[in-house]
TINU-32271 format. One record per atom (N, C-alpha, C): x, y, z. Coordinates in steps of 0.05 Angstrom, whole numbers, padded with zeros to 5 digits, always signed. Atoms other than C-alpha are relative to their C-alpha. Layout:
N
XYZ ...
***
This chain:
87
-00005-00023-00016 -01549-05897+01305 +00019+00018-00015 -00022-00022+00010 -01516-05833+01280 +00018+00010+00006 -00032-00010-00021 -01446-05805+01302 -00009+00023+00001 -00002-00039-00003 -01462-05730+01321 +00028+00006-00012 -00025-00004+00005 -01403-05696+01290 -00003+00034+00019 -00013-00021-00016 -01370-05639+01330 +00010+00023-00019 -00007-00011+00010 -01340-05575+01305 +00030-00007-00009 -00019+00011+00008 -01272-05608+01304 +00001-00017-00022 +00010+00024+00011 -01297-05663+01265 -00005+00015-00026 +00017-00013+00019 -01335-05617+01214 +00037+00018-00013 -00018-00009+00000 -01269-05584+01214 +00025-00006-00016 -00010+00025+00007 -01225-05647+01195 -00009-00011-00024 +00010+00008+00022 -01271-05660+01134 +00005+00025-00006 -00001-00013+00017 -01267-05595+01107 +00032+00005-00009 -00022+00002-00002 -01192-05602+01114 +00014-00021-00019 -00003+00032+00016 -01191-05675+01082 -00013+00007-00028 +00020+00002+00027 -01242-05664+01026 +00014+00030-00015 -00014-00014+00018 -01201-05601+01000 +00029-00004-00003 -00021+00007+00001 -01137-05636+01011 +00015+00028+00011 -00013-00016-00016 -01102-05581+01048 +00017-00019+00016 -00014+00015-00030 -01044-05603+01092 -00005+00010+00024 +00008-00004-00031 -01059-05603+01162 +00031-00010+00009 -00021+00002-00018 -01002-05597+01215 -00004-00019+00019 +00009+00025-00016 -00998-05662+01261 +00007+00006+00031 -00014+00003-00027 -00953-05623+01314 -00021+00011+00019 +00016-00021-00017 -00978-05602+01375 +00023+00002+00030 -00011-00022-00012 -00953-05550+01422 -00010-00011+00024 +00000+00006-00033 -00943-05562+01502 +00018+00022+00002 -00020-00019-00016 -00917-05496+01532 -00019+00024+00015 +00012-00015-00020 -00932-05448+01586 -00007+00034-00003 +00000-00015+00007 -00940-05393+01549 -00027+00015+00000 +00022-00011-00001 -00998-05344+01542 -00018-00002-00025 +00019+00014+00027 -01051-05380+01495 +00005+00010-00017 +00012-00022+00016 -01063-05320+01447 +00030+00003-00012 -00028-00006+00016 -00983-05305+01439 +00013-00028-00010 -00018+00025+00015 -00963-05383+01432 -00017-00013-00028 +00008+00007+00019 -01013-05393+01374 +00007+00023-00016 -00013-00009+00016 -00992-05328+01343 +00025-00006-00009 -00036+00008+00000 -00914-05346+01350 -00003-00025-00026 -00006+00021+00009 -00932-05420+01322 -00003+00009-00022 +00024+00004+00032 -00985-05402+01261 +00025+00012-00020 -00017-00013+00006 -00924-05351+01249 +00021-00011-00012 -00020+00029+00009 -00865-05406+01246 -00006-00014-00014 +00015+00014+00011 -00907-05449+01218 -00012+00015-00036 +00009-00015+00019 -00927-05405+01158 -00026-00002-00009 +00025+00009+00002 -00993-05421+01172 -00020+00023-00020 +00019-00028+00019 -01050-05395+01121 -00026-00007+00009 +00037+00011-00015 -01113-05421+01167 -00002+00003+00033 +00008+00008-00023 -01121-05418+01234 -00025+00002+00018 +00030+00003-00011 -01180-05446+01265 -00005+00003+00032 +00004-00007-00033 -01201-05422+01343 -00031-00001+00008 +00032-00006-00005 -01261-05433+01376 -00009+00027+00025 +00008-00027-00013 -01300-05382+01416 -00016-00014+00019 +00013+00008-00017 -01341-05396+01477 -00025+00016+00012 +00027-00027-00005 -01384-05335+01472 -00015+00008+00012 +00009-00003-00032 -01370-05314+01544 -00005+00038-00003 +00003-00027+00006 -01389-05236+01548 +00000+00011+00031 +00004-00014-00034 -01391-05188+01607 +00030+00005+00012 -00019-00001-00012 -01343-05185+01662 +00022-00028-00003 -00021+00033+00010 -01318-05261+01658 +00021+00012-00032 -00017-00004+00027 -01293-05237+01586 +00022+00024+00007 -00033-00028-00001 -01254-05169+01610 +00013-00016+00014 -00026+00005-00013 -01221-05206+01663 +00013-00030-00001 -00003+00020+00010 -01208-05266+01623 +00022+00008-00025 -00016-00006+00022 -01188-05238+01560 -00020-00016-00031 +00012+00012+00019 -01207-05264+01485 +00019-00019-00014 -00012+00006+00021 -01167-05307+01451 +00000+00002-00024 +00008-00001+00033 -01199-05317+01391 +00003+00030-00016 -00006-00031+00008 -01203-05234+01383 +00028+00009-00005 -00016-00008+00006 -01142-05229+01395 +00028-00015-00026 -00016+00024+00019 -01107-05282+01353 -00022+00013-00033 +00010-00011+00025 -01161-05249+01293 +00007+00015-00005 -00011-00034+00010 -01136-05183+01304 +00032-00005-00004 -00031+00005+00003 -01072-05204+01301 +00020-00016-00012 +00001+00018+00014 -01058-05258+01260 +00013+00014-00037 -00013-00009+00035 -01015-05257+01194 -00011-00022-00027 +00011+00019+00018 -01060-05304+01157 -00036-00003+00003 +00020+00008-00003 -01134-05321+01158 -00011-00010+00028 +00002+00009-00035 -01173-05334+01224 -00025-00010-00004 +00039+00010-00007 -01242-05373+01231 -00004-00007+00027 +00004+00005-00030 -01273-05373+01295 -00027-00015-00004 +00025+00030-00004 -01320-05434+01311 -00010+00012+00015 +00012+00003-00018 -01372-05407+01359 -00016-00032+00011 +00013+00018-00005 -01397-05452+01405 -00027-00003+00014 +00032-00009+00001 -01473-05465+01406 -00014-00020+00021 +00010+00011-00025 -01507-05492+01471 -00024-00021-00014 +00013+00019+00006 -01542-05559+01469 -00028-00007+00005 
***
């Protein structure tokens, strides 16, 4: 039987197999998604940051917001956005 691999996963090898360091911490705070991953990637002197997308559109999205958009537009380093693709 085969393991399906996930976008995380796919993510994690391309991370491993170019030897890049990957950051182990992870962030718990109440902050507003979009500003506490710019703040960290920021501190962090991050040169990757990976976000996925959920590639909600319409009204759900205005009165939601984007993360991923806005963490691309805003971002002092590189941004890849994982869409995610229905099963």
């Amino acid at each position: 039987m085969s393991k399906k691999r996930g976008p995380l996963q796919f993510a994690e090898k391309i991370i491993s197999e170019g030897r890049l360091p990957a950051s182990g911490t992870v962030a718990v705070s109440f902050d507003i998604p979009k500003q506490l991953i710019l703040m960290e990637a920021k501190e962090w002197g991050a040169k990757l940051i990976v976000v996925g997308s959920h590639g909600v559109r319409g009204l759900t999205r205005l009165l939601l917001g984007s993360v991923s958009e806005t963490v691309a537009a805003h971002a002092l380093c590189s941004v890849e956005v994982i869409r995610h693709s229905p099963k």
